[in-house]
PAFIKE-496592 format. One record per atom (N, C-alpha, C, CB): y, z, x. Coordinates in steps of 0.001 Angstrom, whole numbers, plus 500000, padded with zeros to 6 digits. Last residue first. Glycine has a CB too. Example, Ala and Ser with C-alpha at 12.3 -4.5 7.8 and 13.67 -1.06 7.14 Angstrom:
% PAFIKE-496592
497750507080512850
498940507140513670
500030507870512900
499402505725514084
494310507800513190
495500507800512300
496700507800513200
495527509046511308
This chain:
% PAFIKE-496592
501614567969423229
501531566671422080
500640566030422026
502354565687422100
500383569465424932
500145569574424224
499837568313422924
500780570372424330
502275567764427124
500708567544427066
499828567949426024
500147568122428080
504478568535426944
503990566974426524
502639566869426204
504178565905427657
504257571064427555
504665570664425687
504094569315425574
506647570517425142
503812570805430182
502993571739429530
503312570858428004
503522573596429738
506381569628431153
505194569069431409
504239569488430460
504789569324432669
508629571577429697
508622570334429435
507377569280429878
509773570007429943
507905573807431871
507599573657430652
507251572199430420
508630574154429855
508808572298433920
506877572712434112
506939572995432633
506136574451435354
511405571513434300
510548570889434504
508949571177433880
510734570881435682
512030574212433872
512075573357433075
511405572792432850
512613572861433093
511309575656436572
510566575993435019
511013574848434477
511046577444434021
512950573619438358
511304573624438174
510707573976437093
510657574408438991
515195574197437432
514890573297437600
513425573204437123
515250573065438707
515483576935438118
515535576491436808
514965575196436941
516895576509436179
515230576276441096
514251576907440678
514279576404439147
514365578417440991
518000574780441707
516430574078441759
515296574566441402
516021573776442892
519699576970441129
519194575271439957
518327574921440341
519994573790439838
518998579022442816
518726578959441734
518981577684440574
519195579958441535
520099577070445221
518231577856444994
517933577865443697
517922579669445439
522325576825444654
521540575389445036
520069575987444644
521694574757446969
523369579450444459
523810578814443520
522697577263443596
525539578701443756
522893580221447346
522583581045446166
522103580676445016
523473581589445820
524571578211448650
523295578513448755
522721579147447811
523084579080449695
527234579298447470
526596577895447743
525381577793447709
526846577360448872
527618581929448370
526947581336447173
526396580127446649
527527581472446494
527405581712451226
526395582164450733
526187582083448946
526429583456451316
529714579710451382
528447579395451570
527713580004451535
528184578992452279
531660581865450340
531501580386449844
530035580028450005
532445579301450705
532587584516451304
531877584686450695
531038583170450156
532517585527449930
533540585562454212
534013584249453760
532427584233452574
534235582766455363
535321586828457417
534673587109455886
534706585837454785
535602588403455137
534088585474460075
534978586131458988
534404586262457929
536118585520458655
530721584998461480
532513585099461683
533114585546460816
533310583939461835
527979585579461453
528567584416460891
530371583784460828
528089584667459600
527860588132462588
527147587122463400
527735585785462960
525534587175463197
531182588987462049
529988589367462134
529483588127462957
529339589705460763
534557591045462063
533886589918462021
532552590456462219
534343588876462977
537542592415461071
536144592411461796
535695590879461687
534945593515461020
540705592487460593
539249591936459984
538701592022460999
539013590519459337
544180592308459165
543100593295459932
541743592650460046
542866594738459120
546760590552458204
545361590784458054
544845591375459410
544611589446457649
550148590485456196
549466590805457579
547453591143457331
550486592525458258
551530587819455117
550534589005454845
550176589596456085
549211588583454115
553928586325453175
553696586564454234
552920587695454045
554707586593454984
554660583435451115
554145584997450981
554077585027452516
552488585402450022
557151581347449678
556305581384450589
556331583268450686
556810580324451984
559824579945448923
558819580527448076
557666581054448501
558468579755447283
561574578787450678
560480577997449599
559765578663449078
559588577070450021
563159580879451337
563575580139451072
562710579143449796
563882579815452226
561406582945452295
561748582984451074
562940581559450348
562329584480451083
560475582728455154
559935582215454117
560468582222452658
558899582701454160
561784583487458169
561764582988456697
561239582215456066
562517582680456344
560801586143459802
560342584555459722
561067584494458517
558577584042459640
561514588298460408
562599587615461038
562219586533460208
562693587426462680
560707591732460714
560732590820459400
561934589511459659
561234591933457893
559160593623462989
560094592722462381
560271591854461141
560187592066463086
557403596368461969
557315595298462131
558718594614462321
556562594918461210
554858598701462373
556380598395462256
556131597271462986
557586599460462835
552503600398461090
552658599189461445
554135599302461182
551785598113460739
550179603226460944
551555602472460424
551744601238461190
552944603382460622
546883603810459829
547882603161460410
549115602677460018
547469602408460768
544764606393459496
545648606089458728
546310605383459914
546319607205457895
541528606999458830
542542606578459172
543434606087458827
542453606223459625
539284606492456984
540440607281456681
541355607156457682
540164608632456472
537062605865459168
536876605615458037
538466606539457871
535278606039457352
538467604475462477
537325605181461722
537999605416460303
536794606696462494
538358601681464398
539255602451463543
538409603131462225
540476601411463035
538061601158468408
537614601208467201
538273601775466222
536634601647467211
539513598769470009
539758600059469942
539225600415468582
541194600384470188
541417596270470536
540197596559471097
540122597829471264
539931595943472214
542937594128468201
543361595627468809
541282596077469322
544437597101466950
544394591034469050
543251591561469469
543434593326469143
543034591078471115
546354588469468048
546004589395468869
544534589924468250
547186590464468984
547210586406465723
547941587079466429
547622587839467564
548397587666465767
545858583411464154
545321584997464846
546509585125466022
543340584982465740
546800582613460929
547010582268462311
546148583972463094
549124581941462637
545688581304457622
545800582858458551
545791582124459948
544205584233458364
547482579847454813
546658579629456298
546827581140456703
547457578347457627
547791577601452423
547522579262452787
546786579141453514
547038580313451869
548007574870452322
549244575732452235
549175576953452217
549931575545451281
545879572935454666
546134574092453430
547418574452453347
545382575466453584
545529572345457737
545530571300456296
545411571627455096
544590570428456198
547513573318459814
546742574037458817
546781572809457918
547372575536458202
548205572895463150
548760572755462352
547507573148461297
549483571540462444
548509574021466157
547482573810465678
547393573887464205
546745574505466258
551736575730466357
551188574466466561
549662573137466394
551419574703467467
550195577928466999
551496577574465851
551025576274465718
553332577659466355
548597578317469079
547877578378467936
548904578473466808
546891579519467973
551191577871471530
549756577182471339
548717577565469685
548796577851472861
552266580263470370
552888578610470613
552460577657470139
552882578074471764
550912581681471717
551701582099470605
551646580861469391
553277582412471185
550654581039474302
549643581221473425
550081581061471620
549106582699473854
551866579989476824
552618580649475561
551554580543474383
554152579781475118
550806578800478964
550679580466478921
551229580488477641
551552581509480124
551496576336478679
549991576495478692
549682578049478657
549319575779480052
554058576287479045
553808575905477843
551765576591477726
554264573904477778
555063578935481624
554799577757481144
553953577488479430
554005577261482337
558021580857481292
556657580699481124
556359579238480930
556168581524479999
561026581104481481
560451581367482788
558452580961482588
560926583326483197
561571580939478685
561927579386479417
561299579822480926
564021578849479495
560046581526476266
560215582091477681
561000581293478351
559009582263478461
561452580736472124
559977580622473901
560776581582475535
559810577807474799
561659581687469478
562283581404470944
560864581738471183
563729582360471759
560886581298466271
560981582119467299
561341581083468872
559466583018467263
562602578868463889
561653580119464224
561997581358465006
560598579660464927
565694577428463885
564451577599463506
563448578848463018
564061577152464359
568974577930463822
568145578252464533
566758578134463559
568557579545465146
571452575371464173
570389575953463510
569844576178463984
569832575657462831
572743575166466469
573486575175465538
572502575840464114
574086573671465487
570738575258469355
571704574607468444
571953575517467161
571148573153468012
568821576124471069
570019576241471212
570913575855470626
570225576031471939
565861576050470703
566695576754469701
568082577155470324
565930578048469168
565739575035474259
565307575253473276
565730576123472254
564464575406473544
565794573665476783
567045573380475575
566795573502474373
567606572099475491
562519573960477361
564038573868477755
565004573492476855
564243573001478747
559504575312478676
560775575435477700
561957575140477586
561035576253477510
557865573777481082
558609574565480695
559456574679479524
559085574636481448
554763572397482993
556071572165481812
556569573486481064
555535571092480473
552398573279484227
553803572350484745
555545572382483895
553210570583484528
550455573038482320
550746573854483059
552022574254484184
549858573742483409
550883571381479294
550719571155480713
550891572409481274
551644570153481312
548631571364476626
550070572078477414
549786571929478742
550420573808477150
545847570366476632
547323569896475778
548485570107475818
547439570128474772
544129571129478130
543804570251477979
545306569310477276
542530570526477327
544207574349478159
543810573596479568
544206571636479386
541681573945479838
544326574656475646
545164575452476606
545246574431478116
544325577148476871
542669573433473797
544020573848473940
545263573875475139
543829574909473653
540288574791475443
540632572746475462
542122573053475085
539576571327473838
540859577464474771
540695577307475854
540758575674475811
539532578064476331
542904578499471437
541842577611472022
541476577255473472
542066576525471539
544439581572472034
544327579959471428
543089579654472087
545660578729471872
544122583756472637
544138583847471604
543609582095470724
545534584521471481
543944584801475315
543237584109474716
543025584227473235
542312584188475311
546440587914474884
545561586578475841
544700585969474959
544501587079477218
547214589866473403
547452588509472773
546690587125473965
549449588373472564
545914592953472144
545837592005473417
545929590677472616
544316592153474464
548034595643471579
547354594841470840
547095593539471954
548190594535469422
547508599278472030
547544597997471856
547196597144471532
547598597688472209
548368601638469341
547306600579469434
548089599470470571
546922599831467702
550314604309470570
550145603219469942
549116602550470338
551102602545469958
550006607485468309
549903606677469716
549585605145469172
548503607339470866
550490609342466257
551257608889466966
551183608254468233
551805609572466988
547495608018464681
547898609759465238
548933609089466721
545847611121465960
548389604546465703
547843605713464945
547593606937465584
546691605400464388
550610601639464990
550937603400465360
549188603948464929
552629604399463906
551222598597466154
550526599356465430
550709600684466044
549200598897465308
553702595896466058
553239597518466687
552412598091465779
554492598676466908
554396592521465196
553545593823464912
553789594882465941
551973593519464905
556754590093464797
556320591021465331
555781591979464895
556898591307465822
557426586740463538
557520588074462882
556830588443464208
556774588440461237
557734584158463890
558382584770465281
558574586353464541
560194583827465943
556814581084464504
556367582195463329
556723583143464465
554536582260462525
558697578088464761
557569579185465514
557689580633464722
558005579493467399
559763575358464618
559520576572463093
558712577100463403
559130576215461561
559930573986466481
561237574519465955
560853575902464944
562077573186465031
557190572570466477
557730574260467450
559100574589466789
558135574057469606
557471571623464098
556344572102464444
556586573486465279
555618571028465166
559277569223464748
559606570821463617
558516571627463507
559955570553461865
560356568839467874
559503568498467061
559653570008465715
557954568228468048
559952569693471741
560892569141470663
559784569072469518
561700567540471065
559775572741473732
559032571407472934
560221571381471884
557165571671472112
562498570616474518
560890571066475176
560500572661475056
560830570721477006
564899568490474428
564329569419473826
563182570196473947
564286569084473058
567359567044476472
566123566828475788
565522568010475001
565175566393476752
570742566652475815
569579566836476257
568543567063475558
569612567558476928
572976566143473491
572292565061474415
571828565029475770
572993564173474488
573052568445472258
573918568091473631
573936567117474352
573770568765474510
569264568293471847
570843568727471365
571404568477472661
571181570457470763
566762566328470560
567641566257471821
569182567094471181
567896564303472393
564567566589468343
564495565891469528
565194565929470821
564630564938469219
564415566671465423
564763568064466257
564170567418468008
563547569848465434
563706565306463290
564936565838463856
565351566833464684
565483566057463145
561439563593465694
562759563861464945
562511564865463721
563396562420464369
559560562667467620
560223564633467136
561633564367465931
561294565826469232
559186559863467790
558534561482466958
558785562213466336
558261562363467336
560432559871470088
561013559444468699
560735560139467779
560702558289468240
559800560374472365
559846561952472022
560484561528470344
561154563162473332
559819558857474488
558522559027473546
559014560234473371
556873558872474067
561920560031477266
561186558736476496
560292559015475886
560667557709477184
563366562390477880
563943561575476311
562995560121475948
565940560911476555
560984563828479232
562574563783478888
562218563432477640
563708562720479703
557881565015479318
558600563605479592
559773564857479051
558130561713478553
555713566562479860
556996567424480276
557981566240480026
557030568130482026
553196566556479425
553725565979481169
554670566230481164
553768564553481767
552623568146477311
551241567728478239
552176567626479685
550248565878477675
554549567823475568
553663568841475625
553165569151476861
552707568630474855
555038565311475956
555894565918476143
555131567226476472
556819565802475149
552636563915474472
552837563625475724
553696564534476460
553275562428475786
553077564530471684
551812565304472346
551942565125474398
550028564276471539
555439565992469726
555484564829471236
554285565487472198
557389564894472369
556519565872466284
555856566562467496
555507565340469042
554183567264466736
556381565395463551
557565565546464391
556860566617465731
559024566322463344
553848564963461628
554126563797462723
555183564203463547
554531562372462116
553975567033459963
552819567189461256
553292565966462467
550875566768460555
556283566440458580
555818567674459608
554997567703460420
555432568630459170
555493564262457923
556784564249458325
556696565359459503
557834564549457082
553640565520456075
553148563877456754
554479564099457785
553223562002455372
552196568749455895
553387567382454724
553534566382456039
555715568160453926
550055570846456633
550181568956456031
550992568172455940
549988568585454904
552114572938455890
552159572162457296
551301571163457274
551819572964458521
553422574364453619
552599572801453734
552836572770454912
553074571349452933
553138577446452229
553409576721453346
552692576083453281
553509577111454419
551682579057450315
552865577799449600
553790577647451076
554181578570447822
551487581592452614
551381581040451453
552449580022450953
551269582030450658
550059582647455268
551637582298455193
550683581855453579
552740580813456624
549468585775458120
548839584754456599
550343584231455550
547508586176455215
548093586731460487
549855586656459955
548904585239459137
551774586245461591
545731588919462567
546300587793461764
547218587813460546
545318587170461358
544004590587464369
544794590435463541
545626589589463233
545173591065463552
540584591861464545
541294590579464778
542671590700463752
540203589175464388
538890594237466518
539696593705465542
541030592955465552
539861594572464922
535545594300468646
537536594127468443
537534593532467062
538600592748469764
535474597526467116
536296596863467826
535579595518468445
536833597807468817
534713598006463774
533822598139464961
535081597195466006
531899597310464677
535630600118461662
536276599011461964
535933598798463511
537789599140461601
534553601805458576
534598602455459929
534782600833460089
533184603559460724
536368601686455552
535607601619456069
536040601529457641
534976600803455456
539496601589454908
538635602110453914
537948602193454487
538296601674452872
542622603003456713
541051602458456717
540097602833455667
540342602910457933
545430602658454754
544296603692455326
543015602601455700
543756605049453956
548839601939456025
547784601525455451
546611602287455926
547678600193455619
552513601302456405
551330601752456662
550383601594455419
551471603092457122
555171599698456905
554140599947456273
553281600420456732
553778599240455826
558643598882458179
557413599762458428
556162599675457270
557972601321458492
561050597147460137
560278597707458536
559000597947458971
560165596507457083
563746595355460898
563012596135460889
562645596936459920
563230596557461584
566421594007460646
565210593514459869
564105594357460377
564884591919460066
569504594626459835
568107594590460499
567154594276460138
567699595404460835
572286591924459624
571277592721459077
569636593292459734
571105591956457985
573384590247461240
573754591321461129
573185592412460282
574731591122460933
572274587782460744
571475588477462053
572379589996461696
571837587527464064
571038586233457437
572443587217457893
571738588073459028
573199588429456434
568926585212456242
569626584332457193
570850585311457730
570179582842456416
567645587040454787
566945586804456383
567926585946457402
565358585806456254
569745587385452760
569404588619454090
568461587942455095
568471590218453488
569777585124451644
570821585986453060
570609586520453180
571908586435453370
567323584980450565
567917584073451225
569044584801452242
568462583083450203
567080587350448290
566579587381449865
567020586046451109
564807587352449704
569190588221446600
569678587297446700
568315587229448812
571826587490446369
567420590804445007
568409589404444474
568674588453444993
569546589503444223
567318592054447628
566368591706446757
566350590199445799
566407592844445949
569263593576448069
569482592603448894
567841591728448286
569728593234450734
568770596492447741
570238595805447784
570039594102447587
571058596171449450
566518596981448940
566784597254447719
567876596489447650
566898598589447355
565114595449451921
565787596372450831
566496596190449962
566368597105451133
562263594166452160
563420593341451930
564088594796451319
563226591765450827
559390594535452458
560314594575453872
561941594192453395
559655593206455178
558270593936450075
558311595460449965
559314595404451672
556280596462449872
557853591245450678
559093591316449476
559096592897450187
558660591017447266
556780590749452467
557565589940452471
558517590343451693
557131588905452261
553802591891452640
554912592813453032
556174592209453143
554663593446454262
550643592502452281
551642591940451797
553149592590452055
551295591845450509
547319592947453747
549000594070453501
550220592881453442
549505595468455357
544427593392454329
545766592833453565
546290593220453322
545993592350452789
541381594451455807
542758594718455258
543714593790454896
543376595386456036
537811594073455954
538816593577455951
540219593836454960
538340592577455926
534938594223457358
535646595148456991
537048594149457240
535371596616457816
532015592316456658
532867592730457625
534181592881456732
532940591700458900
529674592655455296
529719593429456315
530991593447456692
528898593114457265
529650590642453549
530240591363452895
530077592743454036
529658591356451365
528718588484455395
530197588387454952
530487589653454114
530507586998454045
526016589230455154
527005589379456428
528361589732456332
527103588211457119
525223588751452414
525301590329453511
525882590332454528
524098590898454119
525520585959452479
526060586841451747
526518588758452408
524961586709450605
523210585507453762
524472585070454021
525702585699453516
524490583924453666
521107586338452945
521427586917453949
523145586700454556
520349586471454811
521335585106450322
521387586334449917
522204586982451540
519660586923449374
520986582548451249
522166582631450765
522524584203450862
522194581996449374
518389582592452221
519023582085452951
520666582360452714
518542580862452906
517302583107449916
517271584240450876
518153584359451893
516172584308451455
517518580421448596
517985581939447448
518067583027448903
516191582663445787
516352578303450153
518208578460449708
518389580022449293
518797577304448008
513553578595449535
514375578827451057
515739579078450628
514386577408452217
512910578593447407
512702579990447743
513021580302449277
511225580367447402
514208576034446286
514634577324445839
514486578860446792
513838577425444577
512771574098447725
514108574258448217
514635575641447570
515039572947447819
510086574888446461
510521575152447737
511833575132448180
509976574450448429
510567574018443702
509989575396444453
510696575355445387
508510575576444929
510854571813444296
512218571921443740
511776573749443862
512632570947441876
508641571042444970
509582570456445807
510708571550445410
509906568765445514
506847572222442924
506390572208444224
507485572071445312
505444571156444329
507344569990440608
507573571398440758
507503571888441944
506812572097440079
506893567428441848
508213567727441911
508430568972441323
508993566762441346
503788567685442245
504734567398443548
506324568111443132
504884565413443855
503167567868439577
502775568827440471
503681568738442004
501159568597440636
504021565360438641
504745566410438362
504235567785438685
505011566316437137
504108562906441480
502947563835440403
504013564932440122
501175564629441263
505548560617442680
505684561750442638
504970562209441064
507176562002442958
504198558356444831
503800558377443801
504129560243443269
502283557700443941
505661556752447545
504420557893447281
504567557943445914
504537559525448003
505061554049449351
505554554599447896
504573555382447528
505818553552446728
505373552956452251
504876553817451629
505516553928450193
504929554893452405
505196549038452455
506014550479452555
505290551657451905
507483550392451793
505082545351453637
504749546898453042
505652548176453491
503223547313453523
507721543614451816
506557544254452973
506021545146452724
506881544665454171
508715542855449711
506977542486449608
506726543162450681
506316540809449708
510956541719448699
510832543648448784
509221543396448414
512036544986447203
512684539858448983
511702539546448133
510983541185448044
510705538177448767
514166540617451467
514439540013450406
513720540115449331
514542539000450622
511032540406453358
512165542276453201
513372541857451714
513814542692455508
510147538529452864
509279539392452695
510242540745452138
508413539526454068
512148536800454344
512222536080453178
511216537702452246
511314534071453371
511856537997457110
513410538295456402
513105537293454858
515139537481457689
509618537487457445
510298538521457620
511197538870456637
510826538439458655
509635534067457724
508679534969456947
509238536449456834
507224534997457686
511847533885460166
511904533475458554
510953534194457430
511507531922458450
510087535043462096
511371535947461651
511825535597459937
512849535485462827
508295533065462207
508146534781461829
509104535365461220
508024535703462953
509534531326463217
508938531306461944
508816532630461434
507679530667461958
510917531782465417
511443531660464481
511243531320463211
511946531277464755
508416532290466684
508600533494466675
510149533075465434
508739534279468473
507485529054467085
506683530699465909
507417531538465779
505380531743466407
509351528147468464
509271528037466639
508404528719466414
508955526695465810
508964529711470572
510229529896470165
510095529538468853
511245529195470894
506349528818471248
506458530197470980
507983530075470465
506128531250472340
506705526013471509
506058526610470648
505940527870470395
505211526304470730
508149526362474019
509099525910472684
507897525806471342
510017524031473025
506393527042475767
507795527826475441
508952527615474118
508611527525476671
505293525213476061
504131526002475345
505958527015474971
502231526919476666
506571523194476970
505981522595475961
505924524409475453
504433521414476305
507217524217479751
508486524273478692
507540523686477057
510133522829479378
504790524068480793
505046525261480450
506429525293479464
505124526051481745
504138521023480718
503408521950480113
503620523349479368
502788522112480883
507636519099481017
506157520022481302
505616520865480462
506201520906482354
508467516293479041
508565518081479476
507308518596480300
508573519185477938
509108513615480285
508207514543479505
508510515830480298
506516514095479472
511568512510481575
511541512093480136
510165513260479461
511127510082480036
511284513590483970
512117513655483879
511831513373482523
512811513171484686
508280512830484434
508506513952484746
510372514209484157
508058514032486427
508582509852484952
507821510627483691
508405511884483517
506227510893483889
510708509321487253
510992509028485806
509449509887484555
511051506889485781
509199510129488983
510014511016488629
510599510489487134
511042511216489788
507088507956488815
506596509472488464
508022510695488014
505694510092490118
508449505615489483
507958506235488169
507636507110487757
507332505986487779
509596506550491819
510670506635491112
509486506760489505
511948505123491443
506986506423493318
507577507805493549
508842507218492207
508231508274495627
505951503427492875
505706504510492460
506189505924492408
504996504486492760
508422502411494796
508115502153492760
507448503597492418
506537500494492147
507607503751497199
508893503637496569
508410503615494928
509784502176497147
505229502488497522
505166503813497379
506576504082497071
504583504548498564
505876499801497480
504972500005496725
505410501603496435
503554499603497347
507389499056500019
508027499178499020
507371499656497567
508569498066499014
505148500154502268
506441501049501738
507131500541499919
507906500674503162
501874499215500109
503074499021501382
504591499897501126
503555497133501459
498804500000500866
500000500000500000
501236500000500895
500012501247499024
């Protein structure tokens, strides 16, 4: 065979090889239309609700049985729940109106807004039950919206955090920049810092009260810069709330920090401190207080709260009736049910 021979031939072969697929792309494109057959079969089966599936078949022995069981777990489950919350020992002391003297009753709007008036005031209160330390005390506001859309939005999370000036602080309006300086923290959130004060008295010595870690530790570490300071703050013309430190940073002002952790209710309890010191049955505590915050403008209660706590946290009676309440329909349930089986069968 001569060169030009083995030429022809080498171009025909590449010409086959180029126009027929090989073997292995053959068998590859028969698995690709099965497996897109399959899928068609599949998805025409799950449509058509032909695959298979378990369908258990509920016997009215099953659904007494079921509606048993969720009963005789929920009912104990609730009961225990219940016992907790009614473990822990808890005071309320309303003191918005009984802090307002006599005079000045009529018209409470100026007296909180008049500084020439004192605002110091006292109540006391007995321990009904023994008060295992620590006890948590907390400032409870009523027909306060810190929801309202305006309010929660006048705040500068960046400002908070890095301390900016005047850029990104639009936010805060109206309370953004006096003197045409910046404001820190700007926003009606901090402007309107809950700035009442407690002392607790008992057998003439005083309780302290520990306000460290009061806020949230991510709070603290994560949303107030450590860096950033108080500045050109409640220096205007209207005064808000309470004043800040301007020597403390934002990440130490605790206070601050759990104001600011806004309430999606109009009756909220904030936690004020700590008294780490047990309070036995009859005791008697006075409490002097400031009376600065205003609330009487909108109509708003102010309370002071005492409270223990348990394995489940505050006192909070809901989800043990919840539970309570789920056991016992599903039990009724069941008699129903089992009558109504029994009568048919009679028939």
């Amino acid at each position: 065979m001569t060169d030009t021979d083995r030429g022809t031939q080498r171009d025909r072969n590449s010409a086959f090889y180029l126009f027929s697929p090989p073997s292995n792309q053959i068998f590859l494109s028969l698995i690709f239309c099965w497996s897109c057959y399959g899928c068609c079969v599949a998805f025409y089966l799950f449509t058509q609700q032909n695959l298979p599936a378990c369908k258990p078949v509920l016997t009215p022995e099953w659904v007494f049985m079921t509606f048993l069981f969720i009963g005789f777990i929920f009912i104990p489950v609730g009961l225990v729940t219940l016992r907790a919350s009614h473990s822990v020992v808890e005071i309320v002391e309303r003191y918005d109106i009984g802090c307002v003297p006599e005079p000045f009753r009529i018209n409470k709007v100026s007296y909180i807004q008049d500084d020439s008036i004192p605002k110091n005031c006292s109540l006391s209160f007995k321990v009904p039950k023994y008060m295992k330390a620590p006890i948590y005390i907390y400032y409870q506001l009523d027909n306060y919206y810190q929801n309202h859309r305006r309010y929660v939005k006048s705040r500068s999370d960046k400002q908070l955090l890095h301390g900016q000036n005047q850029h990104g602080i639009s936010s805060c309006q109206p309370v953004e920049v006096n003197n045409d300086r910046p404001i820190i923290p700007c926003g009606l959130i901090a402007w309107s810092l809950f700035n009442d004060t407690f002392t607790f008295i008992r057998n003439r010595a005083e309780l302290k009260v520990n306000r460290k870690n009061i806020a949230w530790k991510s709070d603290r570490e994560h949303k107030f810069g450590k860096n950033v300071y108080p500045f050109n703050f409640q220096n205007g013309t209207l005064i808000g709330g309470g004043k800040l430190n301007p020597r403390i940073p934002l990440s130490d002002q605790e206070d601050l920090i759990v104001w600011m952790r806004t309430s999606a209710l109009p009756s909220f309890r904030k936690l004020y401190g700590r008294i780490e010191k047990d309070l036995d049955v009859d005791d008697v505590v006075v409490v002097h207080l400031m009376n600065n915050y205003n609330t009487y403008s909108f109509g708003g209660k102010k309370k002071l709260v005492l409270s223990t706590t348990s394995w489940l946290g505050g006192k909070n009676d809901f989800l043990g009736l919840a539970y309570v309440f789920i056991g016992s329909s599903s039990v009724t349930i069941a008699v129903v049910f089992t009558l109504l089986h029994l009568l048919s069968h009679r028939h």
